[in-house]
C-alpha positions in Angstrom: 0.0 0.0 0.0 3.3 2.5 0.7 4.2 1.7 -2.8 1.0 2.3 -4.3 0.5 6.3 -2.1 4.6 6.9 -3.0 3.6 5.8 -7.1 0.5 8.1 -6.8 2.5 10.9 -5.4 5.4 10.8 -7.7 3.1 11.4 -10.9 1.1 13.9 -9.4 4.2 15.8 -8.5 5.4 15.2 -12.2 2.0 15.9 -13.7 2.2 19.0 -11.3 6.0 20.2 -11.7 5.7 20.0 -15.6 2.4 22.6 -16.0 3.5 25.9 -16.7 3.1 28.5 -14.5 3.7 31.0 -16.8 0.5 33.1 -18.3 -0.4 32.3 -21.8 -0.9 35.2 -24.5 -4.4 33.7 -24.6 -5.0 34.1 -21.0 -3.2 37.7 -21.0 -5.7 38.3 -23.6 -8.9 37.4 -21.7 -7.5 38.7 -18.4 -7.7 42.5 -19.5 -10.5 42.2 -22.1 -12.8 44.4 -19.1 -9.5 46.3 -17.8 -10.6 49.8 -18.7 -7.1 50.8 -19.4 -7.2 48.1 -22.1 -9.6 48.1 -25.8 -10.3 44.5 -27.0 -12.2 43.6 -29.7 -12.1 41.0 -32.6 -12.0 41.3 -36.3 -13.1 38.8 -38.9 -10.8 37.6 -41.5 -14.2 38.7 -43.8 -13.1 42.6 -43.2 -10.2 42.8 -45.2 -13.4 42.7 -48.0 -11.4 40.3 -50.5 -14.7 38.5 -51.2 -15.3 40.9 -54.2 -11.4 40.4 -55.8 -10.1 37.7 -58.0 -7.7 35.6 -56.2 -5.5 33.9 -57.7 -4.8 30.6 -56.1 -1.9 31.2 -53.8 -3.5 34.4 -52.5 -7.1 31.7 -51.7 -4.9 30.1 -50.5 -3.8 32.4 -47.9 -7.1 34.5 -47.3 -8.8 30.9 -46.5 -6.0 29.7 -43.9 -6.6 33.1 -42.4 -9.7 33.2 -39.5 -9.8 36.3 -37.4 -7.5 38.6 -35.3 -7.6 39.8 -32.1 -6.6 43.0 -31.0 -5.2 44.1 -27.3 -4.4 47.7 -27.0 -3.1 49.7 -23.7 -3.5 53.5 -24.0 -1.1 55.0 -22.0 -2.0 57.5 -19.7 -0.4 60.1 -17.0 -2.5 58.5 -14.5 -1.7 54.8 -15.5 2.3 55.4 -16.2 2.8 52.6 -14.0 0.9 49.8 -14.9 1.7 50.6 -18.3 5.3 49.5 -17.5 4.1 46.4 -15.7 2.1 45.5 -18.1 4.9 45.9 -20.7 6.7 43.6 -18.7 4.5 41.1 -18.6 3.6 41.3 -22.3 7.5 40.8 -22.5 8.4 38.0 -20.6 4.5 36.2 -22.4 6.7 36.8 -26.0 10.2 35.5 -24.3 8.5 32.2 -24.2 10.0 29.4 -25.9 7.0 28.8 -28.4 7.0 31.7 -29.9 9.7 32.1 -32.9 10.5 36.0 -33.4 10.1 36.4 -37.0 11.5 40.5 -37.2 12.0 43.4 -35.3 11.2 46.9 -36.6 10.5 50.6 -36.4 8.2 52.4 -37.3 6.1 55.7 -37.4 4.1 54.4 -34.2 7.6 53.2 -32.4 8.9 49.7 -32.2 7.3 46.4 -33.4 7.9 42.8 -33.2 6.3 39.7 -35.1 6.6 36.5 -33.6 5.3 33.3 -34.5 3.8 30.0 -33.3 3.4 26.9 -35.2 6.1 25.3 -38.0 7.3 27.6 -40.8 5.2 26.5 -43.5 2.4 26.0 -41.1 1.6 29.2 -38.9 -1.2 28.9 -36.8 -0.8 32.0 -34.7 1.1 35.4 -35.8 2.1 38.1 -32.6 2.2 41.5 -33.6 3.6 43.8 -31.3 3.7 47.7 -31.1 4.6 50.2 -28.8 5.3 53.3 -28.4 6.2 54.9 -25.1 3.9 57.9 -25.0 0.8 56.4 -26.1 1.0 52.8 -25.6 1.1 49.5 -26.9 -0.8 47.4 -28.9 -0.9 43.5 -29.6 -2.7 41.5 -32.5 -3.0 38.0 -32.5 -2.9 36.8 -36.3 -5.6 33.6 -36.1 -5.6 31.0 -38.9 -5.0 27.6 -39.8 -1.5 26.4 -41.4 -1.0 30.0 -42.1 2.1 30.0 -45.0 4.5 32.9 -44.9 4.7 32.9 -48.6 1.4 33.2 -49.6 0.8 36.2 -47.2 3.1 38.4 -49.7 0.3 37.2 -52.3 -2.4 38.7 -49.3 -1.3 42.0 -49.5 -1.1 42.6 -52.8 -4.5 41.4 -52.8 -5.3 43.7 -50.0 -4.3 46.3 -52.4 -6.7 45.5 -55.2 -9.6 45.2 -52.2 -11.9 48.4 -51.1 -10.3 47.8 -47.4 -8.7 51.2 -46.7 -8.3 50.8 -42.7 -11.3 52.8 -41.8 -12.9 49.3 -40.2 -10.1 49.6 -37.2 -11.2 53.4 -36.7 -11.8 52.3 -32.9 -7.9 51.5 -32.9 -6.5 54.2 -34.9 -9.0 56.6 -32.4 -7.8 54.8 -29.4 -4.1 56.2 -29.7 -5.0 59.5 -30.6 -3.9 62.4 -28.8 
């Protein structure tokens, strides 16, 4: 019977030592969605209004594997200084973890940005977009799709260009970050 208790608590300290501790992007994500420092919302792959363009097939392709994104945003404020730091931190150390692959760093107009992302190369089924700019914020987008394929996406955009979509559908964004 000593065996059988000293088995049972050996895989449940196993079981128990190998869960992560660590908060998922997901969880992040649903964590803050009511935080009034943060705006949350969801946008359907259907926005990017591509039903009315001829695709070719690589650029189907693409727009098919691709299923929504979601969008986290942190206004900075003088009143909220601080947690924007912590929460910097924590979006930070969320990214550092081992399952995302950093795909670039960059500047831009808004400040710096990262993509990451999660799932094999020629099968992507998350992208992690990452801006922020220290006076206004941050902002995170979680690209959402099924054996995404870095290729094809080039084929996206130039798709994207032939589309009606001019950016005026993420007006709540672009307003969140004004001045």
């Amino acid at each position: 019977m000593k065996k059988l208790v000293r088995c049972v608590l050996l895989i449940a300290l196993i079981v128990l030592s190998s869960c992560s501790s660590q908060q998922s992007l997901q969880e992040y994500y649903i964590d803050n969605t009511e935080n009034p420092d943060f705006l949350a919302f969801d946008i359907p792959a259907s926005i990017l209004n591509l039903d009315a363009v001829e695709l070719d097939k690589e650029q189907k392709i693409a727009y098919e594997s691709l299923k929504k994104l979601n969008v986290l945003a942190f206004k900075k404020t003088l009143d909220n200084a601080a947690a924007y730091k912590a929460e910097k931190i924590k979006v930070k150390a969320i990214l550092a973890n081992d399952d995302y692959e950093e795909l670039m760093k960059m500047n831009t107009g808004f400040g710096g940005a990262s993509i990451q992302f999660k799932g094999a190369d020629d099968a992507i089924d998350e992208v992690i977009i990452f801006g922020d700019n220290k006076d206004k914020g941050f902002a995170l987008v979680r690209v959402l799709g099924k054996d995404m394929n870095p290729a094809h996406f080039v084929q996206l955009i130039q798709a994207l260009e032939q589309s009606d979509f001019n950016g005026a559908e993420l007006g709540d964004l672009g307003a969140f970050f004004k001045g």
